[in-house]
C-alpha positions in Angstrom: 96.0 95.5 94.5 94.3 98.2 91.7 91.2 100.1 91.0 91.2 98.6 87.6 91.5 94.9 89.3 88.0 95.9 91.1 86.3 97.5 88.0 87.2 95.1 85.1 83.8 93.6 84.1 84.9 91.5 81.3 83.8 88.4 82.9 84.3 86.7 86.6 87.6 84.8 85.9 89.0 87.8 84.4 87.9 90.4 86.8 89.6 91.2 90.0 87.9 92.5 92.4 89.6 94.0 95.1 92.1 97.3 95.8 94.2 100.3 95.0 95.6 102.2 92.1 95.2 101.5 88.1 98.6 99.6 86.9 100.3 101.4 83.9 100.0 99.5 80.8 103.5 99.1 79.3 104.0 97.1 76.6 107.1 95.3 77.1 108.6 92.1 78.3 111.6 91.5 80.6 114.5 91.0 77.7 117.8 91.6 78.7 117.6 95.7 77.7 114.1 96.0 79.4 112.9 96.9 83.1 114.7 98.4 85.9 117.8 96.4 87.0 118.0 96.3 90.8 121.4 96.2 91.3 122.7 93.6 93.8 124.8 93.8 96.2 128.7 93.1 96.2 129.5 89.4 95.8 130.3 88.1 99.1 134.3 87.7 100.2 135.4 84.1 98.4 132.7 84.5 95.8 130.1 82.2 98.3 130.4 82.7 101.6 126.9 81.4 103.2 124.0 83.5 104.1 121.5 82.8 106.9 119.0 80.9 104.0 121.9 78.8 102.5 124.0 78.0 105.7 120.8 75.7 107.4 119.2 74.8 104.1 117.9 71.3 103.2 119.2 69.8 100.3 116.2 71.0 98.2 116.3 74.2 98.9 120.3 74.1 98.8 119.7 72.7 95.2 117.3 75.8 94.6 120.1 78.6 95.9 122.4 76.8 93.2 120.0 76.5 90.4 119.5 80.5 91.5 122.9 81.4 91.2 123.1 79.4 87.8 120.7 81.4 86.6 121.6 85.1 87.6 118.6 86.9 86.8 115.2 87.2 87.9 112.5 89.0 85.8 109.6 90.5 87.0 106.3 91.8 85.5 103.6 93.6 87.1 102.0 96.6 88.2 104.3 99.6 89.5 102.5 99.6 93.2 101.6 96.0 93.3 103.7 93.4 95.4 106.2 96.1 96.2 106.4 97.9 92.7 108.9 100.4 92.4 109.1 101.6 95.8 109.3 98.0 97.5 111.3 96.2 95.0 114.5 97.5 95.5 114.3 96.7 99.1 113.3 93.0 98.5 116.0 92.5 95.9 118.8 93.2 98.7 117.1 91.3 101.7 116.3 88.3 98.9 120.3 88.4 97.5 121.4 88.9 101.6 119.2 85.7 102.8 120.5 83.1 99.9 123.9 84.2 99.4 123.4 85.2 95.9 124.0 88.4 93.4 120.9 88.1 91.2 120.2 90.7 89.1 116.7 91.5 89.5 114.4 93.3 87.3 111.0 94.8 87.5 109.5 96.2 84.8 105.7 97.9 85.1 103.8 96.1 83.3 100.1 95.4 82.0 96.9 94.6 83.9 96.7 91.3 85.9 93.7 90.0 83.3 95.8 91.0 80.4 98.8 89.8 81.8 97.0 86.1 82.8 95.8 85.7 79.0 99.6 86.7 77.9 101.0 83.9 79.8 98.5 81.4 78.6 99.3 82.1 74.8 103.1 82.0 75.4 102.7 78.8 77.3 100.6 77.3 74.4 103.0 78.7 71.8 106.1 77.7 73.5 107.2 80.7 74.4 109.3 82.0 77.2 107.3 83.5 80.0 107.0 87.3 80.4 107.6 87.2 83.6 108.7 84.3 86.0 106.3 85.4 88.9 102.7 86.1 87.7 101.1 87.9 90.5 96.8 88.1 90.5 94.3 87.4 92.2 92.2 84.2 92.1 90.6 85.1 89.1 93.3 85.1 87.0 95.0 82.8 88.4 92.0 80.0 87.3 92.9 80.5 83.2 96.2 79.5 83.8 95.7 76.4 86.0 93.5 75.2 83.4 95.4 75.8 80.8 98.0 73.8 83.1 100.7 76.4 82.7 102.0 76.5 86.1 104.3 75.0 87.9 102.8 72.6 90.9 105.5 73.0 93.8 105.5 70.8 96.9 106.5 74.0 99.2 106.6 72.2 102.4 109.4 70.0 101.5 111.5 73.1 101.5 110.3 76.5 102.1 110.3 77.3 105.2 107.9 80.5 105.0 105.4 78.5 103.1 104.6 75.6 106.2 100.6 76.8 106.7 98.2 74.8 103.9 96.3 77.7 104.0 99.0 79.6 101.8 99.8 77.4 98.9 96.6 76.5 96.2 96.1 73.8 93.8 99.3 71.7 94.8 101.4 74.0 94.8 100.4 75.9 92.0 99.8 78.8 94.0 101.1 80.8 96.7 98.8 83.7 98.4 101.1 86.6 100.2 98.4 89.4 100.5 95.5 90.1 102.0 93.6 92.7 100.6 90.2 94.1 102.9 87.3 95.7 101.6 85.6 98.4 103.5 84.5 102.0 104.7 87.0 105.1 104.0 85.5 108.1 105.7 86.8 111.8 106.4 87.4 111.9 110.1 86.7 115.5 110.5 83.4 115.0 109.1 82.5 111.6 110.8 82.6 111.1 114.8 83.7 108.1 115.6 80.2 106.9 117.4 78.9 107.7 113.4 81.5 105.3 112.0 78.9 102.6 110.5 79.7 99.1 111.9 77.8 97.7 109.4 76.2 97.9 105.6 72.8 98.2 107.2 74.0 101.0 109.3 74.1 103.1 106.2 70.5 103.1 105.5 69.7 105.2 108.2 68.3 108.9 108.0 71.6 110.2 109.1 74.0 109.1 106.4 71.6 110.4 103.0 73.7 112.2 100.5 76.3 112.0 102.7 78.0 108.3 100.9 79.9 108.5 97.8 80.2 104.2 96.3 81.7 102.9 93.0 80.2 103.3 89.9 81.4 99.6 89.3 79.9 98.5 92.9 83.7 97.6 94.0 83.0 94.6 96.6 79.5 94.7 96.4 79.2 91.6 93.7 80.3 89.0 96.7 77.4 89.7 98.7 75.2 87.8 96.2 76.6 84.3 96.8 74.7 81.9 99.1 77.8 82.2 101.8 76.5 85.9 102.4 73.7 87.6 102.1 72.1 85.7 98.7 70.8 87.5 95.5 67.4 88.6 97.0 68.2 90.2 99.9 71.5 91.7 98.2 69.3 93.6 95.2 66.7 95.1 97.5 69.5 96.3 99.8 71.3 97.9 97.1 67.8 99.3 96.0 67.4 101.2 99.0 71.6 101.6 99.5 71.2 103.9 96.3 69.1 106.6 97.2 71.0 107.6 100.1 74.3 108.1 98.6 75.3 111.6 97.1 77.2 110.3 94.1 79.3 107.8 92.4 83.3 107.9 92.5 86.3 105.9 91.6 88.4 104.1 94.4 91.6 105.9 93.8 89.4 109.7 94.2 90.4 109.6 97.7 90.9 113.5 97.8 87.1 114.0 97.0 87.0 112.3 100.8 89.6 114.5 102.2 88.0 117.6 100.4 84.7 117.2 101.9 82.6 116.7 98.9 81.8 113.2 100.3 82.0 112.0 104.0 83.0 108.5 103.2 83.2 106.2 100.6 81.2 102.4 100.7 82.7 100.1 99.9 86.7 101.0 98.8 88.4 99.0 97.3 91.2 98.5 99.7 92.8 100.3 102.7 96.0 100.6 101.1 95.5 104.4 99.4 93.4 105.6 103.0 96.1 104.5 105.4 98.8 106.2 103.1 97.5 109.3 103.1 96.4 108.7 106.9 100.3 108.5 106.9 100.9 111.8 105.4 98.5 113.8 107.6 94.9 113.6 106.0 91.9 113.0 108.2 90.8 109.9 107.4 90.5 106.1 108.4 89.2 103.2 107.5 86.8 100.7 109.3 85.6 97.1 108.1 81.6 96.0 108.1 80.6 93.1 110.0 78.4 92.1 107.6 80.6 92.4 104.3 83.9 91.0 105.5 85.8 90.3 102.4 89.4 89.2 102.6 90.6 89.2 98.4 93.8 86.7 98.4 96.2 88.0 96.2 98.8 85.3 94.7 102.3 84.5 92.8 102.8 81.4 90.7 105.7 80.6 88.8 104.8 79.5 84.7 106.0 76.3 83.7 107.9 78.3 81.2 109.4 80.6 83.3 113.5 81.6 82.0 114.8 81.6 86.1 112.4 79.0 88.0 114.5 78.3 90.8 115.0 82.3 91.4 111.1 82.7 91.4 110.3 80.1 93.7 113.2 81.5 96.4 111.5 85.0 95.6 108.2 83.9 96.7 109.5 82.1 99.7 111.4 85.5 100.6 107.7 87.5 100.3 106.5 85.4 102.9 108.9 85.8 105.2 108.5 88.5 108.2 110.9 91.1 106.3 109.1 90.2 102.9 106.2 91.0 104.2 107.5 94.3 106.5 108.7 95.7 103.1 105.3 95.1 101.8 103.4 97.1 104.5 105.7 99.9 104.3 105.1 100.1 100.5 101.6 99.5 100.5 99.5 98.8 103.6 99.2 95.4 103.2 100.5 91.8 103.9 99.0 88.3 104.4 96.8 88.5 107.4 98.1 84.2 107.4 101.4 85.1 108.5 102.6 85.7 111.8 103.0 89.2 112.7 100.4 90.7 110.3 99.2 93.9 110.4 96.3 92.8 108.5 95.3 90.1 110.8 93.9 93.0 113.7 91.8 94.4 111.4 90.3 90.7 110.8 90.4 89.4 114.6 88.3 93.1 115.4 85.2 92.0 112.9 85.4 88.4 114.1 85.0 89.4 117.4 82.2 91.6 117.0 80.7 88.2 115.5 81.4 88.8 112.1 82.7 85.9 109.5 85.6 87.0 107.2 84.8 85.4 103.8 88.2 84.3 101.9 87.8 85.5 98.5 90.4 82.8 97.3 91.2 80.5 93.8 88.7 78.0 95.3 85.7 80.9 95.4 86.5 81.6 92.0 86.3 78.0 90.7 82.9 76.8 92.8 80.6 80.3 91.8 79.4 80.3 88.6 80.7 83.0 86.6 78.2 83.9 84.3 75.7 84.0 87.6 78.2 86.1 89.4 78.2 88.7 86.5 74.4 89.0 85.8 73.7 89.9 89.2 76.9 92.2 89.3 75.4 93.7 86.1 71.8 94.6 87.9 74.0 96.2 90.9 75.7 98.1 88.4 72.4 99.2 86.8 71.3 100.1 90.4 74.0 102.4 92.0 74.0 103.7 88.2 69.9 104.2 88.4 69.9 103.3 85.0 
C-alpha cells in the first residue's frame, strides 16, 4: 500500500486511501523484453511429476494448472513494494511454480500508480487490447471503474480455490479477491512517548499534553472516512479536526518516518499504514505503532484478473497462491502486512486488540466505495484539507 494511494485527490473512485511508499512510475508494459523475469525453477524429473496443488486437485482447478502450463508466462504490473514487489516476488514465484507443478516464467515489472494503472486497463479493454498486466492490484477505489466498465473477469472461486472458501474474500462475483489488510493509525517515537502517553484514541490527542508535539498529513491520510454516517458524521468530524489542528506542530508526508525517529515530531496522526514503522522497528529504531479505538479503518487491498488478460489461468492460480498461509508469510516478511481474513494473520491481533477495547473496525472495502457518494466524500475531504492546512 503507497503514500501516493493515500494522497491522490483526483476524485473518490480514483483515490486510494490507505499505506506506505510512492510507486515508481515506469512507463512500460509486460512485452516479452520487459520486466524482471523470475526465473523458475528446474522442470520437475519426467517433465510433470505432481506437486502438492496438482496431485489432490478438482478437475477445475486441474484444468487451471494445464491451461497455466499452456500458457508459460505470467506478467505482472504494479508498484515495486506493493503485493511483494521486488523483494517478495521472487519468493512467490518459486513457492507458486513448487505448489502447481509448473515452470512459469514470471515477470514483475514496477509499474505506474494504482489510479493510472485502473484507467489503463479500462481503455485497453475498450480498445481490445491486451491487458498490461494479468493481475490488477488496488484498492476498492480503483477497482469500481473497472467493474463498471465490465472489464473483469467474474470467477466462481469456491468451486476451486481452496484458499478463497470465506465470502468475505471474493467481491462482486468473483470479480474480486482482497489479500491485504492495510491499518491506519498512530506512529510514535518510543523514546519520546511512555507507553501510559500512547493515545488510545483520536480524542486523546486534544489534550494539553500532546500540543506541538503531533506531526499529521498535509493530505489528512485516513481522516476523510470519519465523515461517513458509519463513524463519526461530517459535523462532529470538522469541529474535531478544527480543534485537532492547533495542537499539532506541523504537517509531514507518511513515508518521512525519520522526522519521527529524529525527534522533530513525537508521533505522527494518522499514518498511513504500519508497514514503513514496523520495518524500521525491525532494523532498531524506537518506534511503534498503536491503532485508535475510535478511527479503526481496515483499507482492503485487492487483485482481479481483466477479461483481457494474455495468461488468465496463471493469474487466477497466482491469486489463489497469495492467499494461502506461505503467500501471505512472504507478504509479511516483505511488507508488514497480510489479510487480517485469513487464518494465521498477523494483522488480525492488531484488529481483535481495538475490538476488544469496544472499538468497531470499519472495512474500507469495493462495497464502501460504491454506497458513499463520491463527490460528498471529496468536499468534506477538501474542508479537512483546508483545515490541517489552516488555509
Amino acid at each position: 500500500m503507497t503514500e501516493q494511494s493515500m494522497s491522490n485527490r483526483g476524485g473518490w473512485l480514483s483515490r486510494v486511501v490507505g499505506v506506505g511508499c510512492l510507486l515508481a512510475l515506469v512507463a512500460c508494459g509486460p512485452g516479452a523484453g520487459s520486466g524482471r523475469t523470475v526465473a523458475p525453477p528446474p522442470a520437475p524429473a519426467g517433465g510433470n511429476a505432481a506437486a502438492p496443488a496438482a496431485a489432490s486437485a478438482s478437475p477445475a482447478l486441474q484444468g487451471l494448472i494445464e491451461g497455466a502450463r499452456r500458457e508459460g508466462q505470467l506478467n505482472l504490473v504494479w508498484g515495486e513494494t506493493t503485493a511483494g514487489g521486488t523483494d517478495g516476488i521472487p519468493r512467490m514465484a518459486e513457492g507458486f511454480n513448487r505448489l502447481y507443478g509448473l515452470n512459469v516464467d514470471v515477470r514483475f515489472t514496477p509499474g505506474p500508480s494504482m489510479p493510472n494503472m485502473s484507467a489503463k486497463l479500462v481503455d485497453e479493454y475498450r480498445a481490445g487490447r491486451p491487458a498490461t498486466t494479468d493481475i490488477m492490484v488496488g484498492f476498492g477505489g480503483h477497482i469500481v471503474p473497472l467493474v463498471q466498465a465490465d472489464a473483469l473477469e467474474e470467477v466462481d472461486w469456491a468451486s476451486w480455490a481452496p484458499n478463497v472458501q470465506d465470502p468475505r474474500l471474493a467481491a462482486r462475483g468473483g470479480r474480486a479477491v482482497t489479500f491485504q489488510s492495510s491499518l491506519q493509525g498512530v506512529t510514535y517515537n518510543t523514546s519520546r512517548v511512555r507507553p501510559d502517553e500512547v493515545p488510545k484514541t483520536l480524542e486523546d490527542l486534544l489534550k494539553p499534553q500532546y500540543k506541538g508535539r503531533v506531526a499529521s498529513t498535509p493530505y489528512a491520510s485516513g481522516f476523510d472516512r470519519l465523515p461517513v454516517p458509519e463513524l463519526w458524521g461530517e459535523q462532529r468530524t470538522l469541529e474535531f479536526m478544527r480543534r485537532f489542528a492547533d495542537q499539532l506542530g506541523g504537517l509531514i508526508r507518511c513515508l518521512e518516518t525519520q522526522r519521527i525517529v529524529s525527534g522533530e515530531f513525537d508521533m505522527l496522526v494518522l499514518d498511513c499504514s504500519p508497514s514503513n514503522t514496523l520495518a524500521a522497528k525491525a532494523k532498531g529504531a524506537p518506534l511503534d505503532y498503536a491503532l485508535l479505538a475510535d478511527a479503526p479503518f481496515a483499507q482492503l487491498l485487492y487483485m482481479a484478473v481483466p477479461k483481457n488478460a494474455a495468461h488468465p489461468n496463471a493469474a487466477k492460480l497466482w491469486i489463489n497462491y497469495v492467499l494461502g498461509r506461505e503467500g501471505q508469510d512472504i507478504l509479511y516478511d516483505t511488507n508488514f502486512v497480510d489479510s487480517h481474513l485469513v487464518p494465521g494473520s498477523k494483522t488480525a491481533p492488531w484488529i481483535d486488540q481495538v475490538q476488544a477495547s469496544g472499538g468497531k473496525i470499519l472495512e474500507i472495502d469495493l462495497a464502501f466505495y460504491e454506497t458513499h457518494d463520491e463527490r460528498e466524500l471529496q468536499r468534506v475531504l477538501d474542508e479537512i484539507v483546508r483545515i490541517l492546512q489552516k488555509q
